[in-house]
Structures are given as C-alpha cells and as structure tokens.
MMTF fields as JSON, N, C-alpha, C and O atoms, coordinates in Angstrom:
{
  "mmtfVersion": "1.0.0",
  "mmtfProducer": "UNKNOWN",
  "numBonds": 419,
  "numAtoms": 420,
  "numGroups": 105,
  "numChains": 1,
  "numModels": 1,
  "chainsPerModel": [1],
  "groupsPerChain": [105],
  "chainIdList": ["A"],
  "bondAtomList": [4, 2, 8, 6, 12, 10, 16, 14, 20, 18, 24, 22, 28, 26, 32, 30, 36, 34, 40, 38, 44, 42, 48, 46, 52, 50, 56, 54, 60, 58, 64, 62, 68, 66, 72, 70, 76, 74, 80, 78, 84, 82, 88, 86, 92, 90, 96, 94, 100, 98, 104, 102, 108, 106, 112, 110, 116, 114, 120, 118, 124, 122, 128, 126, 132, 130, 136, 134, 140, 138, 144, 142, 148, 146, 152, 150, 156, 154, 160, 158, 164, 162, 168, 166, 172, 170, 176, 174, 180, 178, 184, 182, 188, 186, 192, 190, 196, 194, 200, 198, 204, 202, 208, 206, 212, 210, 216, 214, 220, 218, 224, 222, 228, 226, 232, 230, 236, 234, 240, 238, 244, 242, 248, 246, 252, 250, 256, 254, 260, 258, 264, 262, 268, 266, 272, 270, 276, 274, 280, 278, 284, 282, 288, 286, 292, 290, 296, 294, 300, 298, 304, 302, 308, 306, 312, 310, 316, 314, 320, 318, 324, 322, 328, 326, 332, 330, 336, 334, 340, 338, 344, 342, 348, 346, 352, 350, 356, 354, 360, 358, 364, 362, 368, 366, 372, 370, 376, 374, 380, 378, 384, 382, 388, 386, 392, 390, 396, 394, 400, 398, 404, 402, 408, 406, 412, 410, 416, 414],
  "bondOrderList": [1, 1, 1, 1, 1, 1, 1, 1, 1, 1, 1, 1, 1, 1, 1, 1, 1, 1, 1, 1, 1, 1, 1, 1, 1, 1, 1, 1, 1, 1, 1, 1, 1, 1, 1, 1, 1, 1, 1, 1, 1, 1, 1, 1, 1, 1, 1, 1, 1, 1, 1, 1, 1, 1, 1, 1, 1, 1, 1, 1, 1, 1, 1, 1, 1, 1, 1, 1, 1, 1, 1, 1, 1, 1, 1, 1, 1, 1, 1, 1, 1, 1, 1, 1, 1, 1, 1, 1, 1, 1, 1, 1, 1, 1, 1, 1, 1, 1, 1, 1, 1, 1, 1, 1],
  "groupList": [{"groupName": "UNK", "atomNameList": ["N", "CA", "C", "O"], "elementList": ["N", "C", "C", "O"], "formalChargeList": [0, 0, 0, 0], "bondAtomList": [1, 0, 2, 1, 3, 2], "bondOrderList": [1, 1, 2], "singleLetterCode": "X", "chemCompType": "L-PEPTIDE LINKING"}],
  "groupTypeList": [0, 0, 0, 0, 0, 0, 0, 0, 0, 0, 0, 0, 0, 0, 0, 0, 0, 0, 0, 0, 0, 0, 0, 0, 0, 0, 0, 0, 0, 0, 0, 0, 0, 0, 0, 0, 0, 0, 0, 0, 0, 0, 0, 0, 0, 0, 0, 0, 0, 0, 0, 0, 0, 0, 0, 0, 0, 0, 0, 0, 0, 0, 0, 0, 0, 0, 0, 0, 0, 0, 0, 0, 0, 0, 0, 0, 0, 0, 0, 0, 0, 0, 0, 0, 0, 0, 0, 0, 0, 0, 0, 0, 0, 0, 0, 0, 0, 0, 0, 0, 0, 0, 0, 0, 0],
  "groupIdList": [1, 2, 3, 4, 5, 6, 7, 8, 9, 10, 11, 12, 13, 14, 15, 16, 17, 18, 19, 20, 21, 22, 23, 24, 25, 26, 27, 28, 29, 30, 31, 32, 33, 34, 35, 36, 37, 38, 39, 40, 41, 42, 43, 44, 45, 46, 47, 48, 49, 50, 51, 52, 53, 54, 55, 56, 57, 58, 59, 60, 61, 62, 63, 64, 65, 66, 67, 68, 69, 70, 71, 72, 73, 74, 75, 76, 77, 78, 79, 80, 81, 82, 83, 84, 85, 86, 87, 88, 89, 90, 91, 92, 93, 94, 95, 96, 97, 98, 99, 100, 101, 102, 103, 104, 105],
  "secStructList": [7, 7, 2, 2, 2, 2, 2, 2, 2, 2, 2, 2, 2, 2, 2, 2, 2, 2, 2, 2, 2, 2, 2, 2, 2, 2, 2, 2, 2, 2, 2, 2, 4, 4, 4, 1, 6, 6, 7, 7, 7, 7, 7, 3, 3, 3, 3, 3, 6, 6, 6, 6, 3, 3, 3, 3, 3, 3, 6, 6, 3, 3, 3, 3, 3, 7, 4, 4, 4, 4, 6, 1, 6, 6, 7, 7, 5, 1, 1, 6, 6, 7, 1, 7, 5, 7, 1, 1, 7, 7, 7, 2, 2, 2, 2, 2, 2, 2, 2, 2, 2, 2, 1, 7, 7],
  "xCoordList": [57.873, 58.512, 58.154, 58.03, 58.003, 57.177, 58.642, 59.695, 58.357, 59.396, 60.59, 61.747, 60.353, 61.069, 62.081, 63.218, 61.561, 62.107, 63.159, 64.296, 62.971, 63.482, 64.862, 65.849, 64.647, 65.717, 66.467, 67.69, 65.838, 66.864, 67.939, 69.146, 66.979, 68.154, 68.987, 69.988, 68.809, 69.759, 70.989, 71.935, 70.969, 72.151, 72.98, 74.195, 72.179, 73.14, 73.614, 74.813, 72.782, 73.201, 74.739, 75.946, 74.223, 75.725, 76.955, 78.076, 76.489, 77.811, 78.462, 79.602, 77.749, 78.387, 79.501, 80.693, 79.03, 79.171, 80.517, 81.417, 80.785, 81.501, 82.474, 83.63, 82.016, 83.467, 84.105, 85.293, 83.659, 83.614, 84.998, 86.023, 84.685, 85.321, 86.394, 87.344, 86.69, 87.843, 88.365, 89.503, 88.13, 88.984, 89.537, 90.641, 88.836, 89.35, 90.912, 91.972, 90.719, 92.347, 93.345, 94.556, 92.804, 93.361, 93.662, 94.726, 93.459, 94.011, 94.966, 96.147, 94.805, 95.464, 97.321, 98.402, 96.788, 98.129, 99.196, 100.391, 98.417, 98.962, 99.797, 100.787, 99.089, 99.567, 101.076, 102.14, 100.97, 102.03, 102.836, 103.963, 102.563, 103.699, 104.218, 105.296, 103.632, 104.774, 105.524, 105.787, 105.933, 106.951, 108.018, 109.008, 107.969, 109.119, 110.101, 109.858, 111.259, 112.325, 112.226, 112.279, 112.092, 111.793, 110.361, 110.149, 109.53, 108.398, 107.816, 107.691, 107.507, 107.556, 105.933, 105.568, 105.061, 103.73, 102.97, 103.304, 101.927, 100.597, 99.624, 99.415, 98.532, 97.498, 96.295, 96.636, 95.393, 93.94, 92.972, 92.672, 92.41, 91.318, 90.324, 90.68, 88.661, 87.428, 87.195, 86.583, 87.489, 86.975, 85.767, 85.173, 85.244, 83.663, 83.196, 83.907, 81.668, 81.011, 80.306, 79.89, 79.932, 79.476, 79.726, 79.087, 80.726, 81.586, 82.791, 83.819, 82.687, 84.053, 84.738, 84.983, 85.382, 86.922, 88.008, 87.815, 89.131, 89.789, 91.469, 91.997, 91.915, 92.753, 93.914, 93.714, 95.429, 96.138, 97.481, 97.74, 98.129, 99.36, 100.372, 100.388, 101.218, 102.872, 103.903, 104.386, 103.985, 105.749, 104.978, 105.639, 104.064, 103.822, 103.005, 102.124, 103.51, 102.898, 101.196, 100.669, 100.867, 99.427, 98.533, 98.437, 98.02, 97.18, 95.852, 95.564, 94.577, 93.313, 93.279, 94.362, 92.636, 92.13, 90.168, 89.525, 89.799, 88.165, 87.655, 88.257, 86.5, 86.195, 86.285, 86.687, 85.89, 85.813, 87.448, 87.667, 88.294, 89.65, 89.518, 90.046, 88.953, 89.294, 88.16, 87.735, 87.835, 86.474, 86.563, 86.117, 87.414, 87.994, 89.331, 89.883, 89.889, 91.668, 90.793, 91.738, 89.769, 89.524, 88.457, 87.675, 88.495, 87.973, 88.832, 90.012, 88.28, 88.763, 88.237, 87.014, 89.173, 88.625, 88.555, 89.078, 87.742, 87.53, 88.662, 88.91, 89.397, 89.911, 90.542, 89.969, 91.815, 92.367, 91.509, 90.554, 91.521, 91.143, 89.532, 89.158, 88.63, 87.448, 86.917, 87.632, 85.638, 85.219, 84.313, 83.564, 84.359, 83.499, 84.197, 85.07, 83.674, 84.552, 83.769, 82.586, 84.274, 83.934, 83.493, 83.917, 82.369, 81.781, 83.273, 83.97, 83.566, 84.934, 85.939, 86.614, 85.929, 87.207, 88.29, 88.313, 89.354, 90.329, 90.307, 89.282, 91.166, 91.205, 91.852, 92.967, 90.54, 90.728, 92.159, 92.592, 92.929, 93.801, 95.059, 96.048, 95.186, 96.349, 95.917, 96.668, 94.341, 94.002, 94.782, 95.844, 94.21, 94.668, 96.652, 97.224, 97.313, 98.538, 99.11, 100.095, 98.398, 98.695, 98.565, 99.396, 97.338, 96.969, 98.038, 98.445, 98.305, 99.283, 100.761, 101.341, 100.93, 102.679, 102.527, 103.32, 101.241, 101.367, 101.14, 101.476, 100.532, 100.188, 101.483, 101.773, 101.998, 103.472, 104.833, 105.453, 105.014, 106.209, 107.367, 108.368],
  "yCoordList": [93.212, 94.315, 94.218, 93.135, 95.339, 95.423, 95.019, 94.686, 95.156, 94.311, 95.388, 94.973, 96.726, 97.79, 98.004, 98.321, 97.778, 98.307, 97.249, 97.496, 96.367, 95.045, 94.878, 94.406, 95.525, 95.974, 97.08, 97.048, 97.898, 98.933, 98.531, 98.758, 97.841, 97.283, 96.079, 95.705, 95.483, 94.752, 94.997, 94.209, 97.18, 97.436, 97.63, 97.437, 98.09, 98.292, 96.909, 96.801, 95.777, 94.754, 94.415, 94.359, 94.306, 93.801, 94.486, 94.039, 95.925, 96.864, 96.837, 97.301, 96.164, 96.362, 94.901, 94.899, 94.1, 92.552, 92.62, 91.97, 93.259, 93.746, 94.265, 93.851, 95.436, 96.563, 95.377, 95.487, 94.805, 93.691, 92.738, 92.346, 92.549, 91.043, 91.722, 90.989, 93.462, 93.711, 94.461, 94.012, 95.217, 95.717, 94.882, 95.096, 94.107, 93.054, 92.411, 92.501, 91.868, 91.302, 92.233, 92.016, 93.277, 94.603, 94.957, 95.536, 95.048, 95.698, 94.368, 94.698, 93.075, 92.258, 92.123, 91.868, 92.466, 92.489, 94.265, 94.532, 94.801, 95.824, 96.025, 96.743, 95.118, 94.707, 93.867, 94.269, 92.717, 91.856, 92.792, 92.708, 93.669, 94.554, 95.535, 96.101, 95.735, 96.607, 95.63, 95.94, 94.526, 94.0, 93.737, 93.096, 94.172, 94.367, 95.644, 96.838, 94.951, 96.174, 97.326, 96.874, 98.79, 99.65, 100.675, 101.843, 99.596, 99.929, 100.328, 99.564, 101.747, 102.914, 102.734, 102.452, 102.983, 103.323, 102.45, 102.283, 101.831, 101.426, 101.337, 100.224, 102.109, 101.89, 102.286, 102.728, 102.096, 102.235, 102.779, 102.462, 103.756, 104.491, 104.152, 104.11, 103.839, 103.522, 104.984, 105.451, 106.021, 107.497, 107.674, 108.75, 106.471, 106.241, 105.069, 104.116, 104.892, 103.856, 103.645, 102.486, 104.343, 104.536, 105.428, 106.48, 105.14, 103.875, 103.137, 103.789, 102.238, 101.473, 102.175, 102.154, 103.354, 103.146, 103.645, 104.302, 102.976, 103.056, 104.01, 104.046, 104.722, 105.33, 104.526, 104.395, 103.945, 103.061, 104.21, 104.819, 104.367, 105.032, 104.087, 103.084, 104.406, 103.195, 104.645, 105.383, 104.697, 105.471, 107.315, 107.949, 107.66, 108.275, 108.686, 109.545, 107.798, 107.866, 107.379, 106.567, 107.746, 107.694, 107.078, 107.707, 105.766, 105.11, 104.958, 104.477, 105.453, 104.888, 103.449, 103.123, 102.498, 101.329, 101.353, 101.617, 100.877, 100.931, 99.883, 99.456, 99.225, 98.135, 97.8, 96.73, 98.783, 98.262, 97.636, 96.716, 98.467, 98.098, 96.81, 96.144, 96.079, 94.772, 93.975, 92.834, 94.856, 93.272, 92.993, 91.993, 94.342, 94.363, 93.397, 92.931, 93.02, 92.401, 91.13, 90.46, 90.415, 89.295, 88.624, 87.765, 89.129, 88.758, 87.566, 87.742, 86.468, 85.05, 85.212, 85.289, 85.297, 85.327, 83.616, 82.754, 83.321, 82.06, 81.796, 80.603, 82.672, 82.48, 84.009, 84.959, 84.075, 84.918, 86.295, 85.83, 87.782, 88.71, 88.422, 88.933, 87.198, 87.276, 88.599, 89.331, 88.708, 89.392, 89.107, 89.917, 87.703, 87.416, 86.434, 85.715, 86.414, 86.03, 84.766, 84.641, 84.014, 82.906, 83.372, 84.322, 82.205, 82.714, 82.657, 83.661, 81.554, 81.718, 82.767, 82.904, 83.534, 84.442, 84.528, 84.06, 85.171, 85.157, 85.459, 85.918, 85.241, 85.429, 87.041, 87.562, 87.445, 88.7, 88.987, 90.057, 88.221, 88.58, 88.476, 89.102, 87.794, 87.956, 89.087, 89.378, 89.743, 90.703, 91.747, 92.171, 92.206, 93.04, 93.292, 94.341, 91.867, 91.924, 92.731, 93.464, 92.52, 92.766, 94.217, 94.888, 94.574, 96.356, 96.777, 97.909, 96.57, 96.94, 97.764, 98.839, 96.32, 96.214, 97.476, 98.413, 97.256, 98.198, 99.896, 100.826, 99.949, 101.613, 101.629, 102.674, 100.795, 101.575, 100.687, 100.003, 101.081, 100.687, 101.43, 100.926],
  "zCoordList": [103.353, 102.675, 101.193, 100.62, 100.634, 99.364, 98.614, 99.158, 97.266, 96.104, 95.877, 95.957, 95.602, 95.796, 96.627, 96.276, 98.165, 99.443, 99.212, 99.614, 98.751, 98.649, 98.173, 98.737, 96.654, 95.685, 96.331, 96.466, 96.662, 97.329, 98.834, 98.92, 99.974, 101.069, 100.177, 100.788, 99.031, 98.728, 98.331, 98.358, 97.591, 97.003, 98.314, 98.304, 99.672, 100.8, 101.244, 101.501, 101.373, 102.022, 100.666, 100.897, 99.746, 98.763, 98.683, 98.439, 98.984, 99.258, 100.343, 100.364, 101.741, 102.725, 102.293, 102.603, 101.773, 101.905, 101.207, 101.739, 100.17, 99.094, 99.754, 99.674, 100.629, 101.528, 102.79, 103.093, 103.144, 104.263, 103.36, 103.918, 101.979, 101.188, 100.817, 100.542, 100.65, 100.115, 101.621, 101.759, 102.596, 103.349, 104.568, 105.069, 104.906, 105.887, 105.362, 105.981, 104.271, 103.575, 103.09, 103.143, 102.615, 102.565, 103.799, 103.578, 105.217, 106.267, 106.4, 106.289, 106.589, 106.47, 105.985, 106.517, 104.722, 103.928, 104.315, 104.182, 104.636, 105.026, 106.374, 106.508, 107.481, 108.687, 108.364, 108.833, 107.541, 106.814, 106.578, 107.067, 105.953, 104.708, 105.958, 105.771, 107.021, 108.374, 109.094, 110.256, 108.685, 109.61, 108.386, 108.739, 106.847, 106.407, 106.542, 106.713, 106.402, 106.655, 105.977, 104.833, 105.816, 105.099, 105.181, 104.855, 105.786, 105.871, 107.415, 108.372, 107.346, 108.494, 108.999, 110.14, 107.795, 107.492, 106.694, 105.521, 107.197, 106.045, 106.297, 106.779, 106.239, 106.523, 105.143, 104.046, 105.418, 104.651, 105.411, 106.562, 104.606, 104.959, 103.822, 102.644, 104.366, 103.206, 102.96, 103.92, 101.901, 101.82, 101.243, 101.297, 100.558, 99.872, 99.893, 99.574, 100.345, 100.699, 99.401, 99.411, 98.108, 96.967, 96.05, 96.026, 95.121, 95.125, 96.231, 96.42, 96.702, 97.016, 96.435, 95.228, 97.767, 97.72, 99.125, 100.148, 98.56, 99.954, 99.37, 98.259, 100.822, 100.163, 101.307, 102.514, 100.368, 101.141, 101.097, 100.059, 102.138, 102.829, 102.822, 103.536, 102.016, 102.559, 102.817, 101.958, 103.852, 103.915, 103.176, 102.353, 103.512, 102.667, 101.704, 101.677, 100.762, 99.418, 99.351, 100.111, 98.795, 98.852, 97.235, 96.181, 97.526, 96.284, 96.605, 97.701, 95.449, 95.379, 95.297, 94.811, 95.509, 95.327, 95.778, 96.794, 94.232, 94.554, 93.986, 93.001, 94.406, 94.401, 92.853, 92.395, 92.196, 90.691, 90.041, 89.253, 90.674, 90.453, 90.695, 89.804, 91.667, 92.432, 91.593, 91.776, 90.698, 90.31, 88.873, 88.312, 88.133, 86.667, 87.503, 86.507, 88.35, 88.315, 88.827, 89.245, 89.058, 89.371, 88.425, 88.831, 87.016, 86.14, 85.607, 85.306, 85.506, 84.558, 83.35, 83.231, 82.137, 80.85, 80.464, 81.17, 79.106, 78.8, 77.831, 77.655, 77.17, 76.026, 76.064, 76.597, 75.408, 75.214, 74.53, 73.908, 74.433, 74.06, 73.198, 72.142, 74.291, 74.562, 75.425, 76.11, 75.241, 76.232, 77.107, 77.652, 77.305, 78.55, 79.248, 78.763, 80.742, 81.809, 82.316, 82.002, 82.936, 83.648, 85.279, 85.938, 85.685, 86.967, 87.81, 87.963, 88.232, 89.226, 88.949, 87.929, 90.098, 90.197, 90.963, 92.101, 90.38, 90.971, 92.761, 93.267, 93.359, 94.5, 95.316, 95.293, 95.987, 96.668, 96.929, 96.5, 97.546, 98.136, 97.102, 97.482, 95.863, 94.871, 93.645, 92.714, 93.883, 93.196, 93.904, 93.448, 95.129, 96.196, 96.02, 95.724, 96.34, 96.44, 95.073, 95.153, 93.84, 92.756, 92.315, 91.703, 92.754, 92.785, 94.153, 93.895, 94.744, 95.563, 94.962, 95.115, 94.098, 93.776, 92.666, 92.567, 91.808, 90.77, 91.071, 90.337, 92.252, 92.487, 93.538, 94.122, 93.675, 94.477, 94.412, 95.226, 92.862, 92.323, 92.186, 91.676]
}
C-alpha cells in the first residue's frame, strides 16, 4: 500500500479505535446508572462517526457527548494554568462519569 493510502486507512483505523475506547464504557456506565432508583431510561446513540459523537437519553432529557469533549476532560496538565499536558491521561471512565454528572445536573 502506497504511503498515502496509508495515511488515509489510518484516520479510519484510529477513529474506529477511538469510538470503540469511548462507547463501550459509556454503554457500560449507562447500564450501571438503570438499576438506580429514579432512573426509567438511558441509553446512547453514536449520531456521528466524524466527528465522535454520541447522543445520551436519561429519563428523557437528552445530552451531546463527543469525543473531543472526552479528550479536552482527560488532559493532565504539568503545572497549574500551563498549557501543555502530560502523555498519561486521565481515565476514560472518570472522564465519561464526569461529563455525565455535568450535562445532567
């Protein structure tokens, strides 16, 4: 495969890899969040494959969550109101829990 073709199946292979790392724990936590009391409805729908994004249902109410959301909330800064981040990031699933609480407060 020429160098091109190359670059291009890589943006699909990383996007799938990407929708794979955020909706799996995302359906996850959503499954969790229907065996509390109160909670009727939750599910997630992916409505765009480019950009990442998914649209999440509680009871109703209806929140975007898109990958960029999830990759600006799993940024490690080095130092306070720096602007560059450290390779290790936060973890999918306390990013996720966190965009959760805040789009349906």
């Amino acid at each position: 495969m020429s160098e091109w073709a190359k670059k291009i199946a890589g943006v699909f292979i990383n996007n799938e890899t990407r929708r794979t790392e955020i909706q799996q724990p995302l359906s996850e936590l959503l499954i969790e969040l229907k065996s509390e009391q109160g909670i009727r409805e939750a599910s997630v729908e992916l409505v765009s494959e480019f950009p990442l994004v998914w649209n999440v249902i509680i009871n109703g109410k209806q929140a975007k969550i898109s990958e960029e959301d999830v990759a600006l909330a799993q940024r490690l800064y080095d130092e306070p109101y720096e602007k560059t981040f450290t390779d290790p990031k936060r973890d999918v699933n306390d990013v996720l829990k966190e965009l959760l609480m805040n789009r349906f407060k």
